[in-house]
PDB file of N, CA, C, O and CB in Angstrom:
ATOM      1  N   UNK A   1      -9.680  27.419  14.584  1.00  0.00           N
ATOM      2  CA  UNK A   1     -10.746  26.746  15.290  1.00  0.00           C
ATOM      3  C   UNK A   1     -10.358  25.280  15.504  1.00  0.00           C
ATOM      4  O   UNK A   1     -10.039  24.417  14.686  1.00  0.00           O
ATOM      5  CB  UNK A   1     -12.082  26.864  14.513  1.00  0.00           C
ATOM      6  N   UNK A   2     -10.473  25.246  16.792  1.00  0.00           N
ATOM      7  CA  UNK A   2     -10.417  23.061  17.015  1.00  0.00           C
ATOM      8  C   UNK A   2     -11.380  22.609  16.311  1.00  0.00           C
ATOM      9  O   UNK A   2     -12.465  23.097  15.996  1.00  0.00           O
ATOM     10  CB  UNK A   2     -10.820  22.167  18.765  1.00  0.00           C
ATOM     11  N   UNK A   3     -10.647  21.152  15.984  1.00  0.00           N
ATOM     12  CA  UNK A   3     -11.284  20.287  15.328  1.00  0.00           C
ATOM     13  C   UNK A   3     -12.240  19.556  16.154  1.00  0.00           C
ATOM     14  O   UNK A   3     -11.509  19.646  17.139  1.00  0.00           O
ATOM     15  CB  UNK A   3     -10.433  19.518  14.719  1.00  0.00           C
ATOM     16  N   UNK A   4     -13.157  18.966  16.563  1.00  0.00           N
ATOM     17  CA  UNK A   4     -14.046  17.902  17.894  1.00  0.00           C
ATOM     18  C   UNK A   4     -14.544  16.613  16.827  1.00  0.00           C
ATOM     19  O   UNK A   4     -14.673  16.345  15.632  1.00  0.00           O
ATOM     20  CB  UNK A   4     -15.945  18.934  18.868  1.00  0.00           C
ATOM     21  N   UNK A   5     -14.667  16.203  17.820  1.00  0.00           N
ATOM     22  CA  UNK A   5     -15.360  14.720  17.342  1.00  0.00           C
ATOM     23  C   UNK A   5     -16.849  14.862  16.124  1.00  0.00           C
ATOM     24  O   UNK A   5     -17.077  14.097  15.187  1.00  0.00           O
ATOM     25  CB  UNK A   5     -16.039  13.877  19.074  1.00  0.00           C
ATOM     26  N   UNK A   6     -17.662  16.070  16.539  1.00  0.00           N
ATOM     27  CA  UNK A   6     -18.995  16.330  15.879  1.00  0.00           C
ATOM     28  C   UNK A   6     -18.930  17.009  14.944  1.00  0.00           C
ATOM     29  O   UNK A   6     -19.943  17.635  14.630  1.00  0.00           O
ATOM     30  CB  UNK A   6     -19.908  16.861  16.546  1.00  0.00           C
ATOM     31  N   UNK A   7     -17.593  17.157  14.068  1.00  0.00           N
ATOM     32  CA  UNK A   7     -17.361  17.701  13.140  1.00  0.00           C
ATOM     33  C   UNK A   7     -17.430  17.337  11.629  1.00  0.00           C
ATOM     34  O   UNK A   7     -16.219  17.394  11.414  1.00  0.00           O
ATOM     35  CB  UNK A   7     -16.517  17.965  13.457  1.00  0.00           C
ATOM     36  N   UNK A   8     -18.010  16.982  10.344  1.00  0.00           N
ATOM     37  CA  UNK A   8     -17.529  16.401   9.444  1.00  0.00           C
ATOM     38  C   UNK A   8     -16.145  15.993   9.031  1.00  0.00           C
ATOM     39  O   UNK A   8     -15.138  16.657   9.276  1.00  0.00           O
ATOM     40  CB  UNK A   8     -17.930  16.901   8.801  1.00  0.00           C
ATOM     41  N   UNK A   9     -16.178  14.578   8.233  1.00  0.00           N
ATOM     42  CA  UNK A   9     -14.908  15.003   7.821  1.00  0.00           C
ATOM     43  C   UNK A   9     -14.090  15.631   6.823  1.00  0.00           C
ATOM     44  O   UNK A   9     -12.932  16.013   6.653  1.00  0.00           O
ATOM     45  CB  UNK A   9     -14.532  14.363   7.863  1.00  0.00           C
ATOM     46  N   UNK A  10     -15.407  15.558   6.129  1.00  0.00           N
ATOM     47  CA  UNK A  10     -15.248  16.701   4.707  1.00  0.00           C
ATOM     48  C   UNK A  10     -15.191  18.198   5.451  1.00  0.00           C
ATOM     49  O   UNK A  10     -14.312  18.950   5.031  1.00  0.00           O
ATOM     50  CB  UNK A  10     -16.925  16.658   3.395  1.00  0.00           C
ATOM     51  N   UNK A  11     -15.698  18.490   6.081  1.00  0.00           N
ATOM     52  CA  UNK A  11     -15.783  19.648   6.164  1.00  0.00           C
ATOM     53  C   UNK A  11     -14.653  19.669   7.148  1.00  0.00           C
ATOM     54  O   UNK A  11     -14.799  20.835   7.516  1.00  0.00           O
ATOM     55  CB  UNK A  11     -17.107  20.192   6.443  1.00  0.00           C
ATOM     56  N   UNK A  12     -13.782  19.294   7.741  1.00  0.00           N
ATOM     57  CA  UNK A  12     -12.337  19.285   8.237  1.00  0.00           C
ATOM     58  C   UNK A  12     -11.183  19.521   7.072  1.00  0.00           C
ATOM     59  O   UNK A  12     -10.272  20.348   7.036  1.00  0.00           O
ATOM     60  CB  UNK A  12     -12.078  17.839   8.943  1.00  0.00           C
ATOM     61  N   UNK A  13     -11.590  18.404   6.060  1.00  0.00           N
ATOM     62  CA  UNK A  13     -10.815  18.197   4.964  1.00  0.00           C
ATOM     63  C   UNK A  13     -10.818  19.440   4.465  1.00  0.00           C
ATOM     64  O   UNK A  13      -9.855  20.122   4.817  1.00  0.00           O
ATOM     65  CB  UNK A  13     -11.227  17.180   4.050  1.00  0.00           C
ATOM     66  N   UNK A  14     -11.699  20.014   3.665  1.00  0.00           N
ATOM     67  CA  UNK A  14     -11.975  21.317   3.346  1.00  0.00           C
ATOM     68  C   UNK A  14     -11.320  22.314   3.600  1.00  0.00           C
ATOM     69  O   UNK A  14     -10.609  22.917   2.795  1.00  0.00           O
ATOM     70  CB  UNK A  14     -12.864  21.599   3.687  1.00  0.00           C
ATOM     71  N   UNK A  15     -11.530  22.641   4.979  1.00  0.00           N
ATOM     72  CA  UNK A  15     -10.631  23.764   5.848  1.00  0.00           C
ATOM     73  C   UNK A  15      -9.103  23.919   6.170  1.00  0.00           C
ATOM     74  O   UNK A  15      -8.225  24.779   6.243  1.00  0.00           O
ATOM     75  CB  UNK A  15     -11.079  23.713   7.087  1.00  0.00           C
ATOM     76  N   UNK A  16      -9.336  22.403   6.338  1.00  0.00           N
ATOM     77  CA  UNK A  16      -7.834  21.788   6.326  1.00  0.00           C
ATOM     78  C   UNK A  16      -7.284  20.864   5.691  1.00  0.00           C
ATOM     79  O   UNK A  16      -7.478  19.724   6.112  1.00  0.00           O
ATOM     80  CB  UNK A  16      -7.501  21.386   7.275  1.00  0.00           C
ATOM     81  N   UNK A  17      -6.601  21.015   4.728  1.00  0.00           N
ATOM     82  CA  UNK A  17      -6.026  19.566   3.704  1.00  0.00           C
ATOM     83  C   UNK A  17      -5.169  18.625   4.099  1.00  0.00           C
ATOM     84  O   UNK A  17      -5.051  17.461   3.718  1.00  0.00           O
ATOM     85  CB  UNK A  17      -5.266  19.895   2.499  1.00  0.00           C
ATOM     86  N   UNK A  18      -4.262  19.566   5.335  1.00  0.00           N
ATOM     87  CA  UNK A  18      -3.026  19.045   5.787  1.00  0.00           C
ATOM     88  C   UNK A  18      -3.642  17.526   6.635  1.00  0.00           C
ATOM     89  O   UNK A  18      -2.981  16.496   6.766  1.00  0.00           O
ATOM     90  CB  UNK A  18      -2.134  20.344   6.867  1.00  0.00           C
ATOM     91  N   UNK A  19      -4.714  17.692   7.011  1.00  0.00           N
ATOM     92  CA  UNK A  19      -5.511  17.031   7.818  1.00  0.00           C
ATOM     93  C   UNK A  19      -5.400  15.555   7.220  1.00  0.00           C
ATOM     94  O   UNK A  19      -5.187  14.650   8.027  1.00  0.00           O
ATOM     95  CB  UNK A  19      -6.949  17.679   7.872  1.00  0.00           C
ATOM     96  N   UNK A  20      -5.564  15.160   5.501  1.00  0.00           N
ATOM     97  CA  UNK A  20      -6.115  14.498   5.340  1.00  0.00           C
ATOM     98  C   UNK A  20      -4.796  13.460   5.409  1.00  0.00           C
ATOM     99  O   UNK A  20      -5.225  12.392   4.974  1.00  0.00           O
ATOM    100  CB  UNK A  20      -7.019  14.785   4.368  1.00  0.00           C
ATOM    101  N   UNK A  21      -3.429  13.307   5.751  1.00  0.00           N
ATOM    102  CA  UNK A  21      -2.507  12.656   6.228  1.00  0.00           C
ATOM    103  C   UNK A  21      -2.721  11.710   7.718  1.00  0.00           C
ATOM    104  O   UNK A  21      -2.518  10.590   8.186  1.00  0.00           O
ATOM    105  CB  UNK A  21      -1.566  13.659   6.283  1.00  0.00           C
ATOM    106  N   UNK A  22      -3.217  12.906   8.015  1.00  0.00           N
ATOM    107  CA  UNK A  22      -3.458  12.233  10.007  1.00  0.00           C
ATOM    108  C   UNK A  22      -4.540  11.216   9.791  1.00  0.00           C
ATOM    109  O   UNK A  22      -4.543  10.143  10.393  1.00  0.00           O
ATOM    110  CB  UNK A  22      -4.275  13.686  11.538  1.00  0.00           C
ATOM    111  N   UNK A  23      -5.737  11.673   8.659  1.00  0.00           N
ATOM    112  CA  UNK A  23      -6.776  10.430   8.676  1.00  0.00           C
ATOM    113  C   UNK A  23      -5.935   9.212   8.512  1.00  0.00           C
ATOM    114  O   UNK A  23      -5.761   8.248   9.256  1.00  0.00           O
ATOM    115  CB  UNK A  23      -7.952  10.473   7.427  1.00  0.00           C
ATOM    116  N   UNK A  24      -5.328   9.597   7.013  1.00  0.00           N
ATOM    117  CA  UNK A  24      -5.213   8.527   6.607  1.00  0.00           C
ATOM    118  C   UNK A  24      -4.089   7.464   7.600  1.00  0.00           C
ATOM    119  O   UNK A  24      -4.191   6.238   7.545  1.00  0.00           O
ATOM    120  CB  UNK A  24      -4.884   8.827   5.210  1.00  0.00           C
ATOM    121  N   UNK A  25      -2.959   8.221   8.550  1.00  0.00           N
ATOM    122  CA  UNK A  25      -2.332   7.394   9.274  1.00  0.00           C
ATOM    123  C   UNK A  25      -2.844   7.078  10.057  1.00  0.00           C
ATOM    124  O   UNK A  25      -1.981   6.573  10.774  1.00  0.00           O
ATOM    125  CB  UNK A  25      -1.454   7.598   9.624  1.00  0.00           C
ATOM    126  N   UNK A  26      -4.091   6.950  10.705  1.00  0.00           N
ATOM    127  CA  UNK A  26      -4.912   6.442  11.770  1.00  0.00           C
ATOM    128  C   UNK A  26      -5.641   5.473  10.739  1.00  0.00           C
ATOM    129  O   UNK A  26      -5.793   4.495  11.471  1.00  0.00           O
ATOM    130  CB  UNK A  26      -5.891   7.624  12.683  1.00  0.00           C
ATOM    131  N   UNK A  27      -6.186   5.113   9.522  1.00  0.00           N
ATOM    132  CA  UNK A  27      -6.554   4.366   9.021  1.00  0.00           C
ATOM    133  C   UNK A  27      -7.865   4.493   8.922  1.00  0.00           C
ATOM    134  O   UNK A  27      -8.611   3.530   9.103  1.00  0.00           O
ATOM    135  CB  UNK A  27      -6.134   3.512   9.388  1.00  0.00           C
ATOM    136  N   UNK A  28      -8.334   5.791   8.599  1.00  0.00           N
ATOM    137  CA  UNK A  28      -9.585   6.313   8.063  1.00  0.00           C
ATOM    138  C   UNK A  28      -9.326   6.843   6.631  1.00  0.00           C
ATOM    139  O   UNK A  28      -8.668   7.863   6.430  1.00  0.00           O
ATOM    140  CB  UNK A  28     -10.166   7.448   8.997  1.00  0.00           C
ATOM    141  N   UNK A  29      -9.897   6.070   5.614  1.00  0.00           N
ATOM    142  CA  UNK A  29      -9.620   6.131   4.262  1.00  0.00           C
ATOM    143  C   UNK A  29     -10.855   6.886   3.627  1.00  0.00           C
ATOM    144  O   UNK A  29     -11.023   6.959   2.410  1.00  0.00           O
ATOM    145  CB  UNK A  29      -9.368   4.681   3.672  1.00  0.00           C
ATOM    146  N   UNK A  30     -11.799   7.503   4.673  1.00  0.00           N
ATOM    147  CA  UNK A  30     -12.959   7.795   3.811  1.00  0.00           C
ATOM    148  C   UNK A  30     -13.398   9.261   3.030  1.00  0.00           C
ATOM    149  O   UNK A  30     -14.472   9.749   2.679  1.00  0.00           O
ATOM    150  CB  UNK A  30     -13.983   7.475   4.659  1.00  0.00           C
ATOM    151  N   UNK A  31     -11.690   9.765   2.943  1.00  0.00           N
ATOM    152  CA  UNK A  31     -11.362  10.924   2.375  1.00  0.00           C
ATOM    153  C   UNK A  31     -12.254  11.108   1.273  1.00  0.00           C
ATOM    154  O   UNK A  31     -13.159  11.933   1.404  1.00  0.00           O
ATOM    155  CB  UNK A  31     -10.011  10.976   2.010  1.00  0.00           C
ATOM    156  N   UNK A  32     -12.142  10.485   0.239  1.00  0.00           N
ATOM    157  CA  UNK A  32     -13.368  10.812  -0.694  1.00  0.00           C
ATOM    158  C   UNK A  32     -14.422  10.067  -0.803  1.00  0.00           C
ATOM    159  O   UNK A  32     -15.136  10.317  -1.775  1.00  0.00           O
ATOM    160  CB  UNK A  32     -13.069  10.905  -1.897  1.00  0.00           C
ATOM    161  N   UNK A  33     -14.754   9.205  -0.091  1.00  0.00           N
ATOM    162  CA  UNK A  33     -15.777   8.458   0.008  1.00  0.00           C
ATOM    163  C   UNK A  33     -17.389   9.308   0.193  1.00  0.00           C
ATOM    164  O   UNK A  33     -17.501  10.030   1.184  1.00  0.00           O
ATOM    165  CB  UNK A  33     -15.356   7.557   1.172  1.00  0.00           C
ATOM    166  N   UNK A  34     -17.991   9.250  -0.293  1.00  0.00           N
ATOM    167  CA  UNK A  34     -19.103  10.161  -0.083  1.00  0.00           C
ATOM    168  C   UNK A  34     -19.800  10.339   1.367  1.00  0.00           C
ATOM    169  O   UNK A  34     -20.394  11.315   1.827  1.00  0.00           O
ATOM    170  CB  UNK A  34     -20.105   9.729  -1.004  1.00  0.00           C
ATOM    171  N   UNK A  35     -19.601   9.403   1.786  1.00  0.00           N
ATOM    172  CA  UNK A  35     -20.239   9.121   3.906  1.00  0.00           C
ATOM    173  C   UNK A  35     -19.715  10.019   4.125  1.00  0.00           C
ATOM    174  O   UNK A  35     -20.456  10.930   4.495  1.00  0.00           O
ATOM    175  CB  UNK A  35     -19.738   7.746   5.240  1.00  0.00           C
ATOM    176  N   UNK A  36     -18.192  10.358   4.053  1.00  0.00           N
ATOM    177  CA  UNK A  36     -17.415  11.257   4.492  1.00  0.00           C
ATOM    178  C   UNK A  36     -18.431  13.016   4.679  1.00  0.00           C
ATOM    179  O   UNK A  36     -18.226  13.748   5.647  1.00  0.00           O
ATOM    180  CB  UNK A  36     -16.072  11.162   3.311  1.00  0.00           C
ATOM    181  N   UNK A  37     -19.424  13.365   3.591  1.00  0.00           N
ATOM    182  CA  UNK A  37     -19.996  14.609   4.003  1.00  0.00           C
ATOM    183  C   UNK A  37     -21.305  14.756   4.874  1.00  0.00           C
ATOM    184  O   UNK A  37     -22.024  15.720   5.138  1.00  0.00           O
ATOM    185  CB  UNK A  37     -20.209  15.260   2.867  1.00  0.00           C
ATOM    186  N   UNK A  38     -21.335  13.044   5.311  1.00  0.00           N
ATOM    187  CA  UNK A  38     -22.476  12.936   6.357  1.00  0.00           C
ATOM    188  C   UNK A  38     -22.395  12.778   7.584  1.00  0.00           C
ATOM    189  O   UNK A  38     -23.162  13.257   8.420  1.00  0.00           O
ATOM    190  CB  UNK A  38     -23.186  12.096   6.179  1.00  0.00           C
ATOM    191  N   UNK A  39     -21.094  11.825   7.857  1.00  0.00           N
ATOM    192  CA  UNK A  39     -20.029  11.400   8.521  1.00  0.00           C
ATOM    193  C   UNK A  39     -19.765  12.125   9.767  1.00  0.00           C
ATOM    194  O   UNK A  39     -19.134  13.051   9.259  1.00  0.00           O
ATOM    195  CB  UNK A  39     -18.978  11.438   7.710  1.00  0.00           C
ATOM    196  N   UNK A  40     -19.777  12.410  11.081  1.00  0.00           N
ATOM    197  CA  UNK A  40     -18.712  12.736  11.663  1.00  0.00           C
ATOM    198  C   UNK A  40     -17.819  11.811  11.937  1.00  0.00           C
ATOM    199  O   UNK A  40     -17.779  10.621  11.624  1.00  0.00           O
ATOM    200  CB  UNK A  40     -18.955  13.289  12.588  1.00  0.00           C
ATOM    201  N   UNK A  41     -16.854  12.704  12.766  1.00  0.00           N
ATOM    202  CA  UNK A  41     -15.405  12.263  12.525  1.00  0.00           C
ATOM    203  C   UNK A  41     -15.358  10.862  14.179  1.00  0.00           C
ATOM    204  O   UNK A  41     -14.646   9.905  14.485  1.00  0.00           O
ATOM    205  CB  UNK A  41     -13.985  14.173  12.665  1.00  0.00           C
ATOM    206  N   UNK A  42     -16.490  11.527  14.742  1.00  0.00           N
ATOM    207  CA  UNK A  42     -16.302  10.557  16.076  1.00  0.00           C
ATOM    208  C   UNK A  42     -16.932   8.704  14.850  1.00  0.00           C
ATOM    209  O   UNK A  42     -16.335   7.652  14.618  1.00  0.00           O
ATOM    210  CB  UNK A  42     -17.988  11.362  18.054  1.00  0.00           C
ATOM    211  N   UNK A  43     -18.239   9.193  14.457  1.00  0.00           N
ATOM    212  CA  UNK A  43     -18.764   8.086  13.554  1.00  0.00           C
ATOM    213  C   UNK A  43     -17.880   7.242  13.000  1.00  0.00           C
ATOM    214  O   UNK A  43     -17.559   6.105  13.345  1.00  0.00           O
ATOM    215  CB  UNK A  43     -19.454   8.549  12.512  1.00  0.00           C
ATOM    216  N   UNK A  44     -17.526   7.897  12.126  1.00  0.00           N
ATOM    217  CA  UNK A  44     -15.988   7.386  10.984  1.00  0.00           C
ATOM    218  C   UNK A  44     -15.078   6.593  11.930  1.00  0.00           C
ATOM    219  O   UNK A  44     -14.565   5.522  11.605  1.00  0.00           O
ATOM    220  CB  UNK A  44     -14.796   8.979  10.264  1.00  0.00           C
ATOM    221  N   UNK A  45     -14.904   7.202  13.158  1.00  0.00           N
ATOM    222  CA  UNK A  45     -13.639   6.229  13.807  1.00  0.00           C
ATOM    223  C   UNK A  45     -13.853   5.328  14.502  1.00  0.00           C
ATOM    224  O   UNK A  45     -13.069   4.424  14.790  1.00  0.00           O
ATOM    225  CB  UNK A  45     -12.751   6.757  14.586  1.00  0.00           C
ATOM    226  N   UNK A  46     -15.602   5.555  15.066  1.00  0.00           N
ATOM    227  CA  UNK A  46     -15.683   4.104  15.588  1.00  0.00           C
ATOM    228  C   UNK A  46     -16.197   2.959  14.709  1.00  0.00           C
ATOM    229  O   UNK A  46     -15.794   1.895  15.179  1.00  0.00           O
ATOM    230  CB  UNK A  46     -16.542   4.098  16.741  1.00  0.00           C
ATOM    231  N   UNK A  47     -16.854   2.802  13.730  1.00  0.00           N
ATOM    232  CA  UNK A  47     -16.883   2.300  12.527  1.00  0.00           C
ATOM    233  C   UNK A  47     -16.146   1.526  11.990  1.00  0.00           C
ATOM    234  O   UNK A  47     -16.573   0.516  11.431  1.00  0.00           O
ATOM    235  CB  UNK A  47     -16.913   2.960  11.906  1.00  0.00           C
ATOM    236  N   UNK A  48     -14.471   1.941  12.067  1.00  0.00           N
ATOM    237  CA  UNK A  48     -13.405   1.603  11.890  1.00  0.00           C
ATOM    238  C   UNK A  48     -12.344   1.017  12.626  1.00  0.00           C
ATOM    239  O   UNK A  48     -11.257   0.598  12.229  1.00  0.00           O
ATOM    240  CB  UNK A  48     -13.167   2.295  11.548  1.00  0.00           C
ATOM    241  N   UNK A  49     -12.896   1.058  13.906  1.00  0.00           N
ATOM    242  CA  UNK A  49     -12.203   0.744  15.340  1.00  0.00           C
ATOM    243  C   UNK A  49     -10.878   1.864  15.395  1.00  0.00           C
ATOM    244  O   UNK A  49      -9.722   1.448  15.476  1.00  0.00           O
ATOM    245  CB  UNK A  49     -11.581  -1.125  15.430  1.00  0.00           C
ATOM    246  N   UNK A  50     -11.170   3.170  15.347  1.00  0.00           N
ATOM    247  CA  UNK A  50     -10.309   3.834  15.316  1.00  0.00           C
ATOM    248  C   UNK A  50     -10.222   4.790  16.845  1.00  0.00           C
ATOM    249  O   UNK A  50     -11.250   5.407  17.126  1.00  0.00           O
ATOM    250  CB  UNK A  50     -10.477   4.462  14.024  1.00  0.00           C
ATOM    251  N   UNK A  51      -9.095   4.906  17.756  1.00  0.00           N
ATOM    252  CA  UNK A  51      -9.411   5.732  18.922  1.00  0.00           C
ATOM    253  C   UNK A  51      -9.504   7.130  18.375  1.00  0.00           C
ATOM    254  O   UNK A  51      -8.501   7.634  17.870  1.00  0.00           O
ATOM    255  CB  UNK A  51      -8.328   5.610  20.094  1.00  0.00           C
ATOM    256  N   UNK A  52     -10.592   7.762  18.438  1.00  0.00           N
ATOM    257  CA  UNK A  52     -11.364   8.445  18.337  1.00  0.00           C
ATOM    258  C   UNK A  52     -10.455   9.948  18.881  1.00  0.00           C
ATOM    259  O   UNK A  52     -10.229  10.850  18.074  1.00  0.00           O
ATOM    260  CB  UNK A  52     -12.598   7.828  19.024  1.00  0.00           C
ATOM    261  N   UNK A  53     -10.077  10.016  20.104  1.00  0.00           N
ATOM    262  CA  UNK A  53      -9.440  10.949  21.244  1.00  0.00           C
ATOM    263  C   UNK A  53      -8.081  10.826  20.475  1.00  0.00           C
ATOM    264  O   UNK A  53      -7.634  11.951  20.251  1.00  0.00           O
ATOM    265  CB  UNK A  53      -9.476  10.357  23.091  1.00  0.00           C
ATOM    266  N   UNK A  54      -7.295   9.842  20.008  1.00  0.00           N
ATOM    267  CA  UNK A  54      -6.192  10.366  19.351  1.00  0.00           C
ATOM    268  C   UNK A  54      -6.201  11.189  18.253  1.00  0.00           C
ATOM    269  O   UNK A  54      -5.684  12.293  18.084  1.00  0.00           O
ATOM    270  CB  UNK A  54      -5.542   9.510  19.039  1.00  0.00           C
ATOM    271  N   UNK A  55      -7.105  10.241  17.266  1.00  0.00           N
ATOM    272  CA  UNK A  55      -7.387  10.823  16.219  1.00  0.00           C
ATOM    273  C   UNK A  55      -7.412  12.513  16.310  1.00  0.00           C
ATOM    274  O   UNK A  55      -6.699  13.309  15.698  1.00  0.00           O
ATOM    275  CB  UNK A  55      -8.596  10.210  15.846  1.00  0.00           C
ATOM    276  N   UNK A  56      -8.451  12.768  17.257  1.00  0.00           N
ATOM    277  CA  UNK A  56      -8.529  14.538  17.138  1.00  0.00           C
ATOM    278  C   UNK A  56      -7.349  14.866  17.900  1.00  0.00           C
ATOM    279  O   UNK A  56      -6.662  15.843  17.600  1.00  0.00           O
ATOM    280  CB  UNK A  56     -10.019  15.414  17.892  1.00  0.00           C
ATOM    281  N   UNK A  57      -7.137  14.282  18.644  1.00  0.00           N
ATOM    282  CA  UNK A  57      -5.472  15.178  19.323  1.00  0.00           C
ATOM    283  C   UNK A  57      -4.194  15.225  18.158  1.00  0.00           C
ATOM    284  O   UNK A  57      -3.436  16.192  18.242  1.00  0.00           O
ATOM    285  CB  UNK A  57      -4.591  14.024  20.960  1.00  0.00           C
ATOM    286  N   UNK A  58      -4.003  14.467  17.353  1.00  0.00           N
ATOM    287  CA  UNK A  58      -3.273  14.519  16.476  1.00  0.00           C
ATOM    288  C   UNK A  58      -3.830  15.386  15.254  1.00  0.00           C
ATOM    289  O   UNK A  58      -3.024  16.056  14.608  1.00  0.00           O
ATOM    290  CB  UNK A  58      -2.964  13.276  16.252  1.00  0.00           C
ATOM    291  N   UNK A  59      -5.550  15.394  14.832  1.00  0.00           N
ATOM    292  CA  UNK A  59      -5.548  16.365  13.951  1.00  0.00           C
ATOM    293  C   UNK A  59      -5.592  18.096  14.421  1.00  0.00           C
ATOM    294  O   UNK A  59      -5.059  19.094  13.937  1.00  0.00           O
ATOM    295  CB  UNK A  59      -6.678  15.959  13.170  1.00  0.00           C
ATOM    296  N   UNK A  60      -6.274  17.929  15.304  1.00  0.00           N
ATOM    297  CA  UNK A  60      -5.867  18.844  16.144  1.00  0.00           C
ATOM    298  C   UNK A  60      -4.017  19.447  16.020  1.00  0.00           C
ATOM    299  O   UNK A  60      -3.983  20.469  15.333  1.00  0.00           O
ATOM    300  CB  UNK A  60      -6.274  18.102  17.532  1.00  0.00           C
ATOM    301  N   UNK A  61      -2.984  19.136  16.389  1.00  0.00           N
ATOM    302  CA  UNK A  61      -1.852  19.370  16.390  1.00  0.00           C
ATOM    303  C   UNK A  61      -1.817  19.500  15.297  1.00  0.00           C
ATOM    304  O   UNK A  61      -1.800  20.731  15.274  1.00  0.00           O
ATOM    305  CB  UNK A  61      -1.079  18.712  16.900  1.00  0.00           C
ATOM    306  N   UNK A  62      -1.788  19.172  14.163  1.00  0.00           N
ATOM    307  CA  UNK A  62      -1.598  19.234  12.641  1.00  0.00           C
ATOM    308  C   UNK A  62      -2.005  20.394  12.168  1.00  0.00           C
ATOM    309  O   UNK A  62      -1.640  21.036  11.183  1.00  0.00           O
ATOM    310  CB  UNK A  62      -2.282  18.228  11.889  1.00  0.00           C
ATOM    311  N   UNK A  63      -2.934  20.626  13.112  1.00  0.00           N
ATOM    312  CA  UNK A  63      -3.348  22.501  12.427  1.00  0.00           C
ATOM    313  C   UNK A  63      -2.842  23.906  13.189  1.00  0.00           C
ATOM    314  O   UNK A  63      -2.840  25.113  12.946  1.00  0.00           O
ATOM    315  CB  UNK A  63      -5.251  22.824  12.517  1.00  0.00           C
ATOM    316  N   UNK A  64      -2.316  22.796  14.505  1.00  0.00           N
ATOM    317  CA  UNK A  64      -1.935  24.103  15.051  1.00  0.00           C
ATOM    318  C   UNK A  64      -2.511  24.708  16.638  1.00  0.00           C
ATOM    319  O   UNK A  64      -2.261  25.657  17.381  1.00  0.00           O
ATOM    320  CB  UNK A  64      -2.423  25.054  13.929  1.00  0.00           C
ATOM    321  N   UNK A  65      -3.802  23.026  16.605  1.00  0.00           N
ATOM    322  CA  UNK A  65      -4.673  23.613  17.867  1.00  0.00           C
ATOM    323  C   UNK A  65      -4.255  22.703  19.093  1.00  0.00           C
ATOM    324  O   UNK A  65      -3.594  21.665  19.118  1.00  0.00           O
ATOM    325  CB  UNK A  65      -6.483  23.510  17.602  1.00  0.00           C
ATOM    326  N   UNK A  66      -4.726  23.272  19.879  1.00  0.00           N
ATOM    327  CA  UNK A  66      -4.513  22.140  21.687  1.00  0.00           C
ATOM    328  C   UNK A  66      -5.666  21.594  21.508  1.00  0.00           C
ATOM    329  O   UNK A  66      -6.535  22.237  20.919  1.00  0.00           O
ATOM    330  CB  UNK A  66      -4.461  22.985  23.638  1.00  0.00           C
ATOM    331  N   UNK A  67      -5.856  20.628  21.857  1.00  0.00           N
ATOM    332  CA  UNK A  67      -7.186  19.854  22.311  1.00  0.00           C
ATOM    333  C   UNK A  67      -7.610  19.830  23.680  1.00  0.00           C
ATOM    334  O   UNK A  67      -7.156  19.063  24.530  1.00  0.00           O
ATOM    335  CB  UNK A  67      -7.101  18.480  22.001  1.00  0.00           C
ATOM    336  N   UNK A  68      -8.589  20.787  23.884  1.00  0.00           N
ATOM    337  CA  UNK A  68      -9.420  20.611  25.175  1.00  0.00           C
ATOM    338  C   UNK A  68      -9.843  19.153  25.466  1.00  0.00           C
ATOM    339  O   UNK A  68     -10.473  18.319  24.816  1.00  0.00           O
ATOM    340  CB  UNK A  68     -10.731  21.477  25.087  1.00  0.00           C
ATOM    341  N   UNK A  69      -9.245  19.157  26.721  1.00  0.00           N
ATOM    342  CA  UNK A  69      -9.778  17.978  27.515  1.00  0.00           C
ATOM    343  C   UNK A  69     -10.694  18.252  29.245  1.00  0.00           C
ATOM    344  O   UNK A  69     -11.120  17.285  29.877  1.00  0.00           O
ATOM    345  CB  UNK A  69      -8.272  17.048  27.745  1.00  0.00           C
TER     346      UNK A  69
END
């Protein structure tokens, strides 16, 4: 299943562990942070000034999926 922006990030993490590399090289640290299970992943990155559209295209690839555009 693709990953999207309206997704948790715990609940990404969860499914996918490999995942939690791509956060962290985009510079979303909120792997165990508790926000993280309230969190989506679009939230988390703008929060952080993080591009958002990479972010999932790269976690996306990390698992294996294309990202619909």
């Amino acid at each position: 299943m693709a990953i999207s922006k309206d997704m948790t990030i715990q609940e990404v993490v969860e499914k996918n562990p490999e995942t939690i590399r791509i956060f962290l090289e985009h510079g979303l640290h909120c792997i165990g942070c508790s926000v993280a299970r309230f969190e989506n992943i679009e939230q988390g990155a703008l929060a952080h000034g993080i591009d958002v559209d990479a972010l999932i295209r790269d976690l996306n690839a990390s698992v294996g999926e294309e990202t619909k555009e």
